[in-house]
C-alpha positions as CSV (number, residue, x, y, z in Angstrom):
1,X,18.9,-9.8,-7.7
2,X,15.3,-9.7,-5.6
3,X,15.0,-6.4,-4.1
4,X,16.3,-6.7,-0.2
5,X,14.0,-4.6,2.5
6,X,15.6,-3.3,5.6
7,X,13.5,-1.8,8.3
8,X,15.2,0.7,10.8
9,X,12.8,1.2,13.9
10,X,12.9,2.1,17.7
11,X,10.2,3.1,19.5
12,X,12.8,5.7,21.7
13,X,13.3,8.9,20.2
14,X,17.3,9.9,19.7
15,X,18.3,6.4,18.8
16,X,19.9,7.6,15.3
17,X,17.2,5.4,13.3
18,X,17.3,8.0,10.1
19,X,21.4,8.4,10.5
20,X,21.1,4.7,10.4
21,X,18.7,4.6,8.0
22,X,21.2,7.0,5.7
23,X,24.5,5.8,6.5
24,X,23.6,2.3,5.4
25,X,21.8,3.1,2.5
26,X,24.9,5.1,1.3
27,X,27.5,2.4,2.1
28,X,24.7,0.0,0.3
29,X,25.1,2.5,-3.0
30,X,28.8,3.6,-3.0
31,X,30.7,0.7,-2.3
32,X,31.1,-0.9,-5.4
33,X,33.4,-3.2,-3.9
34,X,30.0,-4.9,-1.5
35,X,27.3,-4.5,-3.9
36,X,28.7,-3.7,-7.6
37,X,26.6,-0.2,-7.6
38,X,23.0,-1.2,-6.6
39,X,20.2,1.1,-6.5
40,X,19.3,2.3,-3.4
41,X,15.9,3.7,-2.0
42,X,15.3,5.5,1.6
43,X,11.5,5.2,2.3
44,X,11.1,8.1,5.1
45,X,8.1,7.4,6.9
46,X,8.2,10.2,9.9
47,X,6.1,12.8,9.1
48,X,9.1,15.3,10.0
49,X,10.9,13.9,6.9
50,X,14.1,14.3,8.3
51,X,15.9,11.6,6.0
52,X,14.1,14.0,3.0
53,X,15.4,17.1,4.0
54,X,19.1,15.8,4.9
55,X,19.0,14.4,1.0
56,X,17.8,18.0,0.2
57,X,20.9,19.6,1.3
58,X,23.1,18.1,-0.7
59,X,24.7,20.4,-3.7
60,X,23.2,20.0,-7.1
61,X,26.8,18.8,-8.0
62,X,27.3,16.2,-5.7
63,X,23.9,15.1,-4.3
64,X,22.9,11.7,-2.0
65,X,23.5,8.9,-3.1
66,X,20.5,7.4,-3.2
67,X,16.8,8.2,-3.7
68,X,15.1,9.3,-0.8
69,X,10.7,9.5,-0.7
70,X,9.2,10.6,1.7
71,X,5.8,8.2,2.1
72,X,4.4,8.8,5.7
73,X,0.9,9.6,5.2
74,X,0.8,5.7,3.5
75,X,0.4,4.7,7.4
76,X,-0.5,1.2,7.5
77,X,-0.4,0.8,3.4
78,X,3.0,0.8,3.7
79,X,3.3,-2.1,2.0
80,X,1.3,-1.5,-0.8
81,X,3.3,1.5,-1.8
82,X,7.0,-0.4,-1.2
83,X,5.8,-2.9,-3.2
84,X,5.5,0.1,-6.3
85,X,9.0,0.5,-5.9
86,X,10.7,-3.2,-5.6
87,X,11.5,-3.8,-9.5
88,X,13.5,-0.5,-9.5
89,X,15.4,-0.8,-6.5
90,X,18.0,-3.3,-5.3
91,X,17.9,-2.3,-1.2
92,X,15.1,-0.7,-0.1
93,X,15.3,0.9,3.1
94,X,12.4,2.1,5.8
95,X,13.5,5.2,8.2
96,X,10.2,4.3,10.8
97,X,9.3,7.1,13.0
98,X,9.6,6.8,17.4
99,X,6.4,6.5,18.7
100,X,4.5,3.3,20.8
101,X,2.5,2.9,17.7
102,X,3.6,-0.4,16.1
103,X,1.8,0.3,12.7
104,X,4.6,1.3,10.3
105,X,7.3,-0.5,11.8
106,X,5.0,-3.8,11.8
107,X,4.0,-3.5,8.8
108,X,6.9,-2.7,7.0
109,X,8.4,-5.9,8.9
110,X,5.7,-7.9,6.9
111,X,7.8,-7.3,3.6
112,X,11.3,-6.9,5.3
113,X,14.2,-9.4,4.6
114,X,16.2,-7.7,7.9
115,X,14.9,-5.3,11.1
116,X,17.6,-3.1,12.4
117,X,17.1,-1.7,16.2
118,X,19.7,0.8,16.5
119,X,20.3,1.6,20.8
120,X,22.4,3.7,22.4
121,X,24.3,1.8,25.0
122,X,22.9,2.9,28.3
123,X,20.7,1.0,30.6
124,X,17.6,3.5,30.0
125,X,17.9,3.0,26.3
126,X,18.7,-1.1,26.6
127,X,15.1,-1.5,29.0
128,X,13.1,0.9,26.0
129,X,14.4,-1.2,23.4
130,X,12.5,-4.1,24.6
131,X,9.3,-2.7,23.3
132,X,10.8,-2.8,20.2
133,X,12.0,-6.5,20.8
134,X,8.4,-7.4,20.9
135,X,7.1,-5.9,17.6
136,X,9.6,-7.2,16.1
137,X,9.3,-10.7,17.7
138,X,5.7,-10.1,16.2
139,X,6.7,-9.4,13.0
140,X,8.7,-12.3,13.0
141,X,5.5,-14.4,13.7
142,X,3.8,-13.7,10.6
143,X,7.5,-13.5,8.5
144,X,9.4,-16.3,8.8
145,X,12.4,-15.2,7.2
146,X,12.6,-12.2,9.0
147,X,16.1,-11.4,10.9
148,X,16.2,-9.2,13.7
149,X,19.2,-7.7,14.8
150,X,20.4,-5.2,17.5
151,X,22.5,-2.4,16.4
152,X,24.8,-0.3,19.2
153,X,24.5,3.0,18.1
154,X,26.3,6.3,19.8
155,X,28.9,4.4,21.5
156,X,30.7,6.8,23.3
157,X,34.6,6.5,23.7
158,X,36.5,4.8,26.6
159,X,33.1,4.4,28.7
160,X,33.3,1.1,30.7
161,X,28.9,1.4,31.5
162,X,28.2,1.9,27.9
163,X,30.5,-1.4,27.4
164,X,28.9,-3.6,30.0
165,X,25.8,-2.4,28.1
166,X,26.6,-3.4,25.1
167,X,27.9,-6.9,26.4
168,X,24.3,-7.1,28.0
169,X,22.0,-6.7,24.6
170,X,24.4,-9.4,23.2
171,X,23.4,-11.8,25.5
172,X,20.2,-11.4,24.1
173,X,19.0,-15.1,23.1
174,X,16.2,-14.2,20.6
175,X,17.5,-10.6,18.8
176,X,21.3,-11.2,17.6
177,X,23.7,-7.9,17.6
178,X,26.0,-6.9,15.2
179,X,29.3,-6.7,15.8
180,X,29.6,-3.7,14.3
181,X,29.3,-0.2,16.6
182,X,29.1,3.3,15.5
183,X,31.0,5.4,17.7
184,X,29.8,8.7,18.8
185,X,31.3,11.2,15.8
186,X,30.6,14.9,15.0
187,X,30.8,13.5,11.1
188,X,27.2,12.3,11.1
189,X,25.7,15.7,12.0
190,X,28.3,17.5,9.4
191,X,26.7,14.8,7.1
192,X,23.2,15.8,7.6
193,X,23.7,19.6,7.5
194,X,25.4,19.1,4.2
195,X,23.5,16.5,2.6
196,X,26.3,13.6,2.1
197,X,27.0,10.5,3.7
198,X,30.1,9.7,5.5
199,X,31.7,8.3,3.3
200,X,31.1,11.3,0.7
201,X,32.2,13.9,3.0
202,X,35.5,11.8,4.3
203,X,36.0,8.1,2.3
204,X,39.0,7.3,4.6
205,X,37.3,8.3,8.5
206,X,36.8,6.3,11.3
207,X,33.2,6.9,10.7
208,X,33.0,5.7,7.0
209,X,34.9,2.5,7.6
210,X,32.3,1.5,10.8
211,X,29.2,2.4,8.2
212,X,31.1,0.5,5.7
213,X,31.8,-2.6,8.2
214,X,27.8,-2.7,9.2
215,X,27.1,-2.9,5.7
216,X,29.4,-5.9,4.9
217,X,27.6,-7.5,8.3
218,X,24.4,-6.8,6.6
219,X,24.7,-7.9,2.8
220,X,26.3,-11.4,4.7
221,X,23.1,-11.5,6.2
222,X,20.7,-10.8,3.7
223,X,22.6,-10.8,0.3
């Protein structure tokens, strides 16, 4: 199998791109049933390193999934150093930081089989995300192959606006939407304090079965 790159970006701070990033590299390395045990890798390019310390919370006993490096001060030669790690890995996904810089997320798009734009679905969020749109559309210039895909992230329960929203960024004619949405759930921050992924901490939740839906929409994407 050729090592598959997924870029998680949004220019918008408090999108949920490394809870993104994490929940689908988990579902990418624990259901056997999607991807026959692959080898995952989370690239964290914020210089926070959030997606590094959630993976350093875990217990000794049970720790993340996947491998997590933290590679931010690579900058623009992102793509030089994810190219180091392809042969090992079988998914390879980049946790961009926010920010109007479109460096990392553009170039990381340059080697990227699948961008994933995760929103939450408000109006303020749906205008911002249109920046991202258009790095991505540039990407997309320059790689071919690359799909692009809207993800609806934070989706609170019985709201009618953040449904009309959501309806709205499917309309969009150039950047598809996945039919998959991640409800609003307390389990993602439980996840993070403790180092796990959803479907680690509880394999039978809401929450695990909408991470594990997003990555079935994905591999039928990208393989």
């Amino acid at each position: 199998m050729t090592c598959k790159i997924i870029t998680v970006f949004n220019q918008k701070g408090g999108s949920g791109k490394t809870t993104m990033s994490m929940s689908i590299a988990s579902a990418l390395a624990l259901d056997h049933k999607l991807t026959k045990s692959k080898r995952v890798l989370v690239v964290d390019m914020d210089d926070q390193g959030t997606a590094v310390q959630w993976s350093a919370q875990a217990d000794g006993s049970a720790p993340f999934p996947c491998t997590v490096v933290g590679l931010h001060r690579a900058g623009h030669s992102i793509i030089n150093e994810i190219k180091k790690f392809t042969t090992d890995f079988d998914y390879i996904v980049i946790d961009c930081p926010p920010g109007k810089d479109p460096v990392i997320p553009g170039s990381a798009m340059m080697v990227s089989d699948l961008a994933v734009i995760p929103m939450n679905p408000s109006p303020g969020d749906m205008w911002a995300a249109q920046g991202a749109k258009k790095i991505a559309m540039d990407a997309k210039f320059n790689n071919a192959d690359l799909k692009v895909r809207f993800l609806i992230n934070n989706m609170p329960h019985n709201s009618s606006l953040s449904k009309e929203v959501a309806d709205l960024v499917g309309q969009d004619s150039d950047v598809g939407v996945f039919e998959s949405v991640i409800r609003s759930r307390t389990a993602f921050q439980v996840c993070m304090v403790e180092g796990v992924s959803v479907i680690q901490l509880e394999p039978n939740s809401k929450a695990a079965f909408e991470v594990r839906q997003l990555a079935k929409e994905i591999i039928s994407l990208i393989g």
